[in-house]
C-alpha positions in Angstrom: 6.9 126.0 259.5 8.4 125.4 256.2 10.0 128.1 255.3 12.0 128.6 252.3 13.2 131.1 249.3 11.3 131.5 246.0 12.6 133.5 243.1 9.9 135.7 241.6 10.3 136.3 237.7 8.6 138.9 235.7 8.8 138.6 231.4 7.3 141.6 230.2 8.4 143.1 226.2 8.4 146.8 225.5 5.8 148.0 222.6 5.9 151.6 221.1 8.9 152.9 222.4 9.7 156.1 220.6 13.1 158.1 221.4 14.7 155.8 223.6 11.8 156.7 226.0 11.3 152.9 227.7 8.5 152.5 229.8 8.4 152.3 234.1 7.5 149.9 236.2 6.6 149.1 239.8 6.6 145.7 241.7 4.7 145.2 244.6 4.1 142.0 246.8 2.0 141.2 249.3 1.4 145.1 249.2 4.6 145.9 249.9 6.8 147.9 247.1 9.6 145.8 245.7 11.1 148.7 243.8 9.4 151.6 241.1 10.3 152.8 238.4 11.7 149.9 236.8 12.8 150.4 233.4 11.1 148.1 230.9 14.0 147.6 227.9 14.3 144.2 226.2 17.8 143.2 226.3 20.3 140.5 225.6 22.9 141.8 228.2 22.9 140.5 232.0 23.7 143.7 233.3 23.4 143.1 237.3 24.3 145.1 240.5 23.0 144.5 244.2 21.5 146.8 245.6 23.7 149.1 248.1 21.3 148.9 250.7 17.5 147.0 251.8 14.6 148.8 249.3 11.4 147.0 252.0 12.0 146.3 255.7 13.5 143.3 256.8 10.6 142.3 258.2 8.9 141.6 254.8 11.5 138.9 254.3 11.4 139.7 251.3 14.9 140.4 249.0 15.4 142.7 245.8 17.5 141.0 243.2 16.7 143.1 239.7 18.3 141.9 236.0 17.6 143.1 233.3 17.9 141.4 230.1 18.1 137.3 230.1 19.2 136.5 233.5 17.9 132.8 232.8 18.7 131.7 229.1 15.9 129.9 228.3 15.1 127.7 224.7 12.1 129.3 223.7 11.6 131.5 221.3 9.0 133.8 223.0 11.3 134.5 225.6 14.6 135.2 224.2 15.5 139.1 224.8 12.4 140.1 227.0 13.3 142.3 229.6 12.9 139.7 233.2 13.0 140.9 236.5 13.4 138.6 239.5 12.9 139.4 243.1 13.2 136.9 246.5 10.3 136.0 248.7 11.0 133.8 251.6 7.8 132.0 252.3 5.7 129.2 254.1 5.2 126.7 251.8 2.6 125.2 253.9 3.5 121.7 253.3 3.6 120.3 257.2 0.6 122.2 258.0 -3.3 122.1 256.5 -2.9 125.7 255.6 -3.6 127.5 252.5 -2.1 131.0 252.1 -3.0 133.7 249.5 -0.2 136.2 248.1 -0.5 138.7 245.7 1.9 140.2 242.9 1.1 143.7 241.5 2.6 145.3 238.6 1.8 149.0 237.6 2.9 151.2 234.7 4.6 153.9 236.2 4.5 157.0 233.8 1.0 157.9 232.0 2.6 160.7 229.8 4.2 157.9 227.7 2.3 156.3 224.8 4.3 153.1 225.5 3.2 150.0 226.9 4.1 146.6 228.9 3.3 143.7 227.4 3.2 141.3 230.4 4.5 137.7 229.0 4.8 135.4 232.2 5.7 135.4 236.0 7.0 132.4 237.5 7.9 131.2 241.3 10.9 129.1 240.9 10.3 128.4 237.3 6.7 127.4 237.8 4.7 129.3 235.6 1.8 131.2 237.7 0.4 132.9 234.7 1.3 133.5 230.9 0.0 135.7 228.0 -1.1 138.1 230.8 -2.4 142.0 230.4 -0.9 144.9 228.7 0.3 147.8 231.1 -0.3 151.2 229.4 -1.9 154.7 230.3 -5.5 153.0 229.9 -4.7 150.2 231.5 -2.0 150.9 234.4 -2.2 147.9 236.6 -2.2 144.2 236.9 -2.7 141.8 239.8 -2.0 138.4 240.1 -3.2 136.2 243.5 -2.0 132.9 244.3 -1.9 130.1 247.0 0.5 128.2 249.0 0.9 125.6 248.5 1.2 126.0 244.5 0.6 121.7 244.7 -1.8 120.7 247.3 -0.9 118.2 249.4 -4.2 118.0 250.5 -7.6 118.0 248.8 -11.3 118.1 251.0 -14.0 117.2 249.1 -17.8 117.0 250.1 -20.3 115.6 247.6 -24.0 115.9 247.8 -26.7 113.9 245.5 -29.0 116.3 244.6 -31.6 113.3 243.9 -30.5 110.7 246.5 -29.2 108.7 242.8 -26.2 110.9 242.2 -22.6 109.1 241.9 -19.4 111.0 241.7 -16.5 108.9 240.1 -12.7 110.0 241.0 -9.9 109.5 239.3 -7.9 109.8 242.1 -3.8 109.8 242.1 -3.2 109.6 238.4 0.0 109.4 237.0 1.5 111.6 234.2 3.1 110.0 231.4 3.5 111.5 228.0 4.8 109.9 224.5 6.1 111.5 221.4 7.9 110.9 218.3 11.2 112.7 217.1 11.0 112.3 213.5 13.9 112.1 211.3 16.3 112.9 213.9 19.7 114.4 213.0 21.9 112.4 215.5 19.6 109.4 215.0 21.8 107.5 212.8 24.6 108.6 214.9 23.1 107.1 218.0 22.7 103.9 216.3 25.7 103.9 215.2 27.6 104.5 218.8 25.8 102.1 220.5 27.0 99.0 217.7 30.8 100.4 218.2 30.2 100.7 222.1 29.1 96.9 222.2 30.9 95.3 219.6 34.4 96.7 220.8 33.5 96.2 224.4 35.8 99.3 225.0 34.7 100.1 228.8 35.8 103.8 228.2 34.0 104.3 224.8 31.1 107.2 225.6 31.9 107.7 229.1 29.2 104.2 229.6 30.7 102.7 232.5 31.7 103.4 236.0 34.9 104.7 236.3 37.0 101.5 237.6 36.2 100.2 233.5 33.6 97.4 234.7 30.9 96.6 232.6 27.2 97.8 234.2 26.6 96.5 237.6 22.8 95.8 238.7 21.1 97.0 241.7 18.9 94.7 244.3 16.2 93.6 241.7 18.2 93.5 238.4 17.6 96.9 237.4 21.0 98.1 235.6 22.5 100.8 237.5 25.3 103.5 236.5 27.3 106.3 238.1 25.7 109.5 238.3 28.8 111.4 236.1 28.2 109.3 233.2 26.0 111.1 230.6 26.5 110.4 227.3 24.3 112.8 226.2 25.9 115.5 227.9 29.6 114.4 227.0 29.4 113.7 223.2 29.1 117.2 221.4 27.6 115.1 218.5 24.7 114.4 220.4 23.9 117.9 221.5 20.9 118.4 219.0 19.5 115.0 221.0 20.4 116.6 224.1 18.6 119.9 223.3 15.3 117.6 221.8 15.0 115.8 225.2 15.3 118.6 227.3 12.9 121.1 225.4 10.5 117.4 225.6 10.9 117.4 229.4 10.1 121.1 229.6 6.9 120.7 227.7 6.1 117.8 229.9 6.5 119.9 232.9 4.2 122.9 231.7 1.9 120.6 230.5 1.5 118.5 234.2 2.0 121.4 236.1 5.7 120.1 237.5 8.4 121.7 238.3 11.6 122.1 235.1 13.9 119.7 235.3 17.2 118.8 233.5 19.0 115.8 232.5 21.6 114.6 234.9 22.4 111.3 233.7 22.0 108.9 230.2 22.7 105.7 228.7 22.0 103.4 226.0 21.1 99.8 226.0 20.8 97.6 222.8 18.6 94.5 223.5 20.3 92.5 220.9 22.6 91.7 224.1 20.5 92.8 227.0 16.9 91.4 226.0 14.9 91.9 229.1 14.9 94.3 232.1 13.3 93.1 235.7 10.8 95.2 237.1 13.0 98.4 238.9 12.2 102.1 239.9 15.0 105.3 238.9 14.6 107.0 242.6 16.9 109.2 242.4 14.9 110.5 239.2 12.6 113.0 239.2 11.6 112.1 235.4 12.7 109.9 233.6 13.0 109.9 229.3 13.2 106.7 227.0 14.0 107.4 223.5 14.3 105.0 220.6 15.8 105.2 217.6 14.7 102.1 216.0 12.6 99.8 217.2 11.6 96.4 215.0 8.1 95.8 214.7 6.9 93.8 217.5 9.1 94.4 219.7 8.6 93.8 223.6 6.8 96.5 225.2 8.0 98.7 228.0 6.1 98.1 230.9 4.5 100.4 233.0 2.7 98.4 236.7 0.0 100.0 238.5 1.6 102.2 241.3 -0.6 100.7 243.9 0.2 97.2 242.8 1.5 96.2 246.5 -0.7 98.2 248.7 -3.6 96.6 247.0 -1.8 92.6 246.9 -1.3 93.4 250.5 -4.6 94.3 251.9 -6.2 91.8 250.0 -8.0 94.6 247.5 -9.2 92.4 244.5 -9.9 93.9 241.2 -12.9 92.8 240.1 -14.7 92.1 236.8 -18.0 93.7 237.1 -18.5 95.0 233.4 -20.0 91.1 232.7 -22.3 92.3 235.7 -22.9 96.2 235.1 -22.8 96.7 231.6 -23.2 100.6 232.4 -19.9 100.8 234.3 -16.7 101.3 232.8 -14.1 99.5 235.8 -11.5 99.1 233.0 -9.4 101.9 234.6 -9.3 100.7 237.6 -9.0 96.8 236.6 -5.8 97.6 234.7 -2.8 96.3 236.6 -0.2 96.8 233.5 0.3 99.1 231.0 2.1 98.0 227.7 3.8 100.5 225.9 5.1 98.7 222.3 8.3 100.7 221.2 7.7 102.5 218.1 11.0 104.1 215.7 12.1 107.7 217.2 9.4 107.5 220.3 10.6 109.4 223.4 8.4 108.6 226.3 8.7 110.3 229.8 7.5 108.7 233.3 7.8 109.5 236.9 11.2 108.0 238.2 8.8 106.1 240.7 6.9 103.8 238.7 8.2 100.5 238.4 8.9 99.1 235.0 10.3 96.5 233.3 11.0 94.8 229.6 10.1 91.2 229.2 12.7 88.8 227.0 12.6 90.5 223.3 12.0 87.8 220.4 13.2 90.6 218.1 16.8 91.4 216.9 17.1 95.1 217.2 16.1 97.6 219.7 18.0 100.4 220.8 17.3 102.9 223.4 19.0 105.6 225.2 17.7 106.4 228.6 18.0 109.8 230.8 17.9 110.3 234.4 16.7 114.2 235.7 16.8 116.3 238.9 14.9 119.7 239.6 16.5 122.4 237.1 16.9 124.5 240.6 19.4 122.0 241.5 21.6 122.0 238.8 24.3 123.8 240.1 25.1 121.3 242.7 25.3 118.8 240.5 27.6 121.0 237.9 24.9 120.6 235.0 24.4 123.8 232.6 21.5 124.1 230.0 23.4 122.8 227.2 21.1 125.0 224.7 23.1 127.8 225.3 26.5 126.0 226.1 29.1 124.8 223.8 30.5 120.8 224.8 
């Protein structure tokens, strides 16, 4: 069984709170009561005590840990002050079995007399959002249940098709990859960026920016020509000029993750490369990425594009899959998708693009005189503290 801890996290905002009187609450999981009589009161102070003794058997496996106010600082607006309360669930993630487990979270409003109410903003299970924009808890309406699965991402999918008419054809996109691309506009440290990277290259100062490792060598490369740099070089995370950058990338990678259904992230590692010296990359991965962000502050026109290859490049080279062209044949059928062994990604001015660390990618020799980007490395937000990162947004440098 795998079996491990998940931090439950309840966002809930007070409404029509008259003489101090905040509205209760109760947590239940599984059935089981967490703790009642919670009380609901926005707050900006992290006002925490454990618990003197267990509040649900030890059986349960299941661990209070209350907070109120912001136990988890956190960029957006729609969550700064909200009350939060957070509780641990040790659980079977299911992820070496074909099982599929259902949980439930219940939250009830705990005191009718008051005309107050709950409004219930998001719960999460180590920071992946379940549900958001959820019910209002009030004397009308005094509970709310949410049910969910394990595993939150299955690892497996059964399907069964049946043609109603014998003719039916069910097309799969199977595997896809996310990738997203937007543009920072008129950046603040934009010209600042720019203007690091010409003093970084043109002084050839091995300690300027923190950009190489620590014995003052200039960037090594890895087994296919991919350059490679310590993990405790960040440049982003060093240079208190670059915060504002720092905060856009990150707030860029959260979306990212909402939008794809991932868990957060947060940046671990960055660099910049200007191809007026370095004008082509060989094709390489970032493994120990989880995502990885290229952003560019200027770009010429034309320049060479970033180069995304088909995942299943080598798996299909190696058991002789050929892509074929059958649109010449079948009109009707659209094989693009799957004929597509490239994807060519032409660097625009201020576009931030974000990739798995997994797919390979490369930049072929640039015929252009100036391209600059700055490139950032990430690991699961839950693992920040072991590799000594805080969330910037809310830290000074």
């Amino acid at each position: 069984m795998a079996v491990r801890d998940y931090i439950i996290a309840v966002y809930a905002k007070e409404h029509d709170v008259q003489d101090n009187q905040y509205p209760l609450m109760s947590v239940f999981f599984n059935g089981t009561l967490i703790k009642s009589n919670i009380e609901v009161k926005e707050s900006r102070n992290n006002t925490y005590t454990e618990p003197s003794e267990p509040l649900v058997p030890v059986s349960t496996k299941i661990q209070y840990s209350g907070r109120e106010g912001r136990s988890r600082r956190d960029a957006r607006e729609d969550i700064v002050g909200y009350f939060n309360y957070k509780f641990v669930v040790s659980l079977n993630d299911n992820s070496d079995n074909n099982l599929i487990t259902e949980h439930s979270i219940k939250l009830k409003f705990d005191d009718p007399n008051l005309t107050s109410s709950i409004h219930l903003k998001k719960i999460e299970l180590n920071e992946i959002v379940l549900v958001a924009y959820l019910n209002v808890l009030n004397n009308e309406n005094p509970e709310y249940e949410l049910k969910f699965k394990m595993p939150i991402y299955p690892h497996m999918k059964a399907v069964k098709y049946i043609g109603n008419t014998g003719n039916d054809v069910d097309y799969v996109n199977l595997f896809p990859t996310p990738i997203s691309c937007r543009h920072f506009k008129n950046h603040e440290c934009k010209d600042t960026l720019i203007e690091m990277i010409h003093d970084y290259y043109e002084s050839k100062d091995s300690n300027t920016y923190g950009q190489d490792v620590p014995s003052g060598q200039r960037r090594t490369r890895s087994y296919d020509g991919a350059p490679t740099w310590s993990l405790d070089k960040n440049i982003l995370y060093s240079n208190p000029s670059l915060k504002p950058l720092w905060i856009s990338f990150q707030n860029a990678f959260d979306d990212h993750c909402v939008k794809f259904n991932l868990p957060k992230v947060i940046i671990v590692a960055s660099w910049f490369i200007w191809y007026k010296i370095l004008d082509s990359i060989q094709s390489h991965t970032h493994p120990a990425s989880s995502l990885v962000g290229a952003y560019y502050p200027y770009a010429d026109e034309g320049s060479s594009p970033i180069i995304f290859e088909h995942p299943f490049n080598d798996v299909i080279a190696t058991n002789n899959i050929r892509r074929m062209g059958y649109n010449s044949i079948h009109a009707d059928l659209n094989t693009e998708e799957y004929q597509i062994e490239e994807l060519h990604v032409e660097p625009t001015s201020e576009m931030f693009n974000i990739f798995p660390g997994y797919i390979r990618h490369c930049v072929r020799p640039n015929q252009t005189e100036h391209r600059y980007i700055l490139v950032a490395n990430t690991v699961l937000y839950s693992e920040k503290d072991r590799f000594g990162l805080k969330d910037l947004r809310y830290e000074n440098i």
